[in-house]
C-alpha positions as CSV (number, residue, x, y, z in Angstrom):
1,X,5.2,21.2,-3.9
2,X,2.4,22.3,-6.0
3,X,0.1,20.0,-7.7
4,X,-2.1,21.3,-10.4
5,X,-5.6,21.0,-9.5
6,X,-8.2,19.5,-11.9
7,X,-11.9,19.6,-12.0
8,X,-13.7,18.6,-9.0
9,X,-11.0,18.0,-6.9
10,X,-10.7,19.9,-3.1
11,X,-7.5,21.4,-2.8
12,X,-6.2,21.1,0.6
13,X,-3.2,23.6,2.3
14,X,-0.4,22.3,4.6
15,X,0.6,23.8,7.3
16,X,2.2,26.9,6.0
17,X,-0.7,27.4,4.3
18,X,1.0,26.2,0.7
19,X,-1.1,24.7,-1.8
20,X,-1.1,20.8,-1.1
21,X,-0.8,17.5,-3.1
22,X,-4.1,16.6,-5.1
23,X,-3.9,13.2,-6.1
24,X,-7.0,13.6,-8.8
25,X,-4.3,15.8,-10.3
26,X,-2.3,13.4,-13.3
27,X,0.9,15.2,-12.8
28,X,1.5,15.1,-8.6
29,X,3.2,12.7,-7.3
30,X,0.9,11.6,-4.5
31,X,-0.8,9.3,-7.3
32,X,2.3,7.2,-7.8
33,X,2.2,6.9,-3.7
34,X,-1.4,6.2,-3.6
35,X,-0.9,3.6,-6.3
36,X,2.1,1.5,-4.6
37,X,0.0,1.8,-1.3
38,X,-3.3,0.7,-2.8
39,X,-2.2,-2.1,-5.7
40,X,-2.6,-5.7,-4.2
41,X,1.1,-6.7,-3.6
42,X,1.6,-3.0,-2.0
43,X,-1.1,-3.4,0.7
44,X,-0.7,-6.9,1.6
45,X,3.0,-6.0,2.0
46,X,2.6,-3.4,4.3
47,X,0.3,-5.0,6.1
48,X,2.1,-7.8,6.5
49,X,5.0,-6.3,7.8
50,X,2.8,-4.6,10.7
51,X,3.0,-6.6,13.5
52,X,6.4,-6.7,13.0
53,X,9.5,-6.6,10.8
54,X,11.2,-10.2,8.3
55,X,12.7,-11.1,5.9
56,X,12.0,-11.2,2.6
57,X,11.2,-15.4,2.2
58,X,9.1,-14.8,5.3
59,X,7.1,-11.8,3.6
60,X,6.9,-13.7,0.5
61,X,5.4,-16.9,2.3
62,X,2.7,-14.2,3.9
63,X,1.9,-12.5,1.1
64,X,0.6,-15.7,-0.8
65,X,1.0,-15.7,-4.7
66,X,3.2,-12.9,-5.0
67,X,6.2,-13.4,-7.6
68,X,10.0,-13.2,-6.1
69,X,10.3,-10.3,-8.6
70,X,6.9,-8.5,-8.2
71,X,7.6,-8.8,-4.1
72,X,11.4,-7.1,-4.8
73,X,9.7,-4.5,-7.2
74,X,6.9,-3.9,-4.6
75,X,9.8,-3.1,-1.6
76,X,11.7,-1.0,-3.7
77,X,8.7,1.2,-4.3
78,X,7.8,1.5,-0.4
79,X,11.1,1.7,0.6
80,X,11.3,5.0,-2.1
81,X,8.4,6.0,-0.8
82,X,9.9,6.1,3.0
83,X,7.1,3.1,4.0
84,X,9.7,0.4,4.2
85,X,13.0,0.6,5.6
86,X,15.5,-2.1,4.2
87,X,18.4,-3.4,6.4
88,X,21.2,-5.1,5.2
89,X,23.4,-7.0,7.8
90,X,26.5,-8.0,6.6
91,X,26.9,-11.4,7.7
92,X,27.1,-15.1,5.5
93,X,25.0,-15.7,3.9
94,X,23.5,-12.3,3.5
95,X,20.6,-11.3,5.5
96,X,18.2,-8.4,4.8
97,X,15.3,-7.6,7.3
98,X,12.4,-5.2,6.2
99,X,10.5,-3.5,8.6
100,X,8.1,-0.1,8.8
101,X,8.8,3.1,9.1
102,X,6.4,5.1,11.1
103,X,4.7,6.2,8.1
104,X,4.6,3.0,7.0
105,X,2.9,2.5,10.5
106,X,0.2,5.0,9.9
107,X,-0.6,3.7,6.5
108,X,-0.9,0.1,7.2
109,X,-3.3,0.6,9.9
110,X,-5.4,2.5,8.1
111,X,-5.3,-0.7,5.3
112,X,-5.9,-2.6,8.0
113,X,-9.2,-0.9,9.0
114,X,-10.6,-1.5,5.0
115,X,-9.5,-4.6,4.9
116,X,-11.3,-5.7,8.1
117,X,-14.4,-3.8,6.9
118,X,-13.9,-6.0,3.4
119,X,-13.5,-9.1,5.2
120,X,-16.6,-8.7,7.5
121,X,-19.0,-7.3,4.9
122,X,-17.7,-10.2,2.5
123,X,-21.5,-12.1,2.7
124,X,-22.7,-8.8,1.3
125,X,-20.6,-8.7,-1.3
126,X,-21.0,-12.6,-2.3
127,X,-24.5,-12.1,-2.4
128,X,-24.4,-8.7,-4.9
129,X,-21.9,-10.6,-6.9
130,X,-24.8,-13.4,-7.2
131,X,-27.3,-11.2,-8.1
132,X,-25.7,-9.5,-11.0
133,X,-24.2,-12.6,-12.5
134,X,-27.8,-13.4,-12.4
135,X,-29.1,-11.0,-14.1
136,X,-26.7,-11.3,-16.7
137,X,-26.8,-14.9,-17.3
């Protein structure tokens, strides 16, 4: 698929040598992707689910503050996406158990990189957020 390139992006080719996505482009449909894998719910879900697969009580206990709907929303979207895979069992009561895919996989550890680098650089980021309130106090 062929994503119209806009001003400044880098056009990339796959494999075949085929135009690739460009997700500065408004109209390809790696922006959607990039925007369920990047929002809050959508990284802390897939991380979340990392080390291993649950349920989706256990996910919504892990990923604190996130709404029973906004949580349901947020699988759909990975699951369309082919980062979550959804498994229904049939038993009673009903049990479904979410786990990764292997894209998933890939893309959650790379979340998991920036959000270690976030986490450690934190006192840097305290103190610039000090500094500008300052300045604008």
């Amino acid at each position: 698929m062929e994503c119209e390139r806009t001003a400044g992006s880098r056009p990339r080719a796959d494999a075949a040598g085929d135009a690739a996505f460009d997700v500065f482009a408004r109209a390809c449909p790696s922006r959607a992707t990039l925007e369920h894998v990047t929002g809050k719910w959508g990284s802390l879900t897939l991380t979340a689910l990392h080390e291993s697969g649950c349920r989706f009580n256990e996910l919504r206990r892990r990923v604190d503050g996130v709404s029973e709907k906004m949580l349901s929303q947020t699988l759909h979207a990975l699951e369309r996406d082919g980062l979550v895979h959804r498994e229904a069992q049939l038993v009673n009561p009903p049990r479904v158990d979410y786990r990764l895919t292997p894209l998933g996989h890939a893309v959650a550890e790379r979340l998991l990189s920036l959000i270690g680098l976030v986490e450690e650089r934190m006192p840097e980021v305290l103190s610039a957020r000090e500094a500008y309130d300052g300045r604008r106090a």
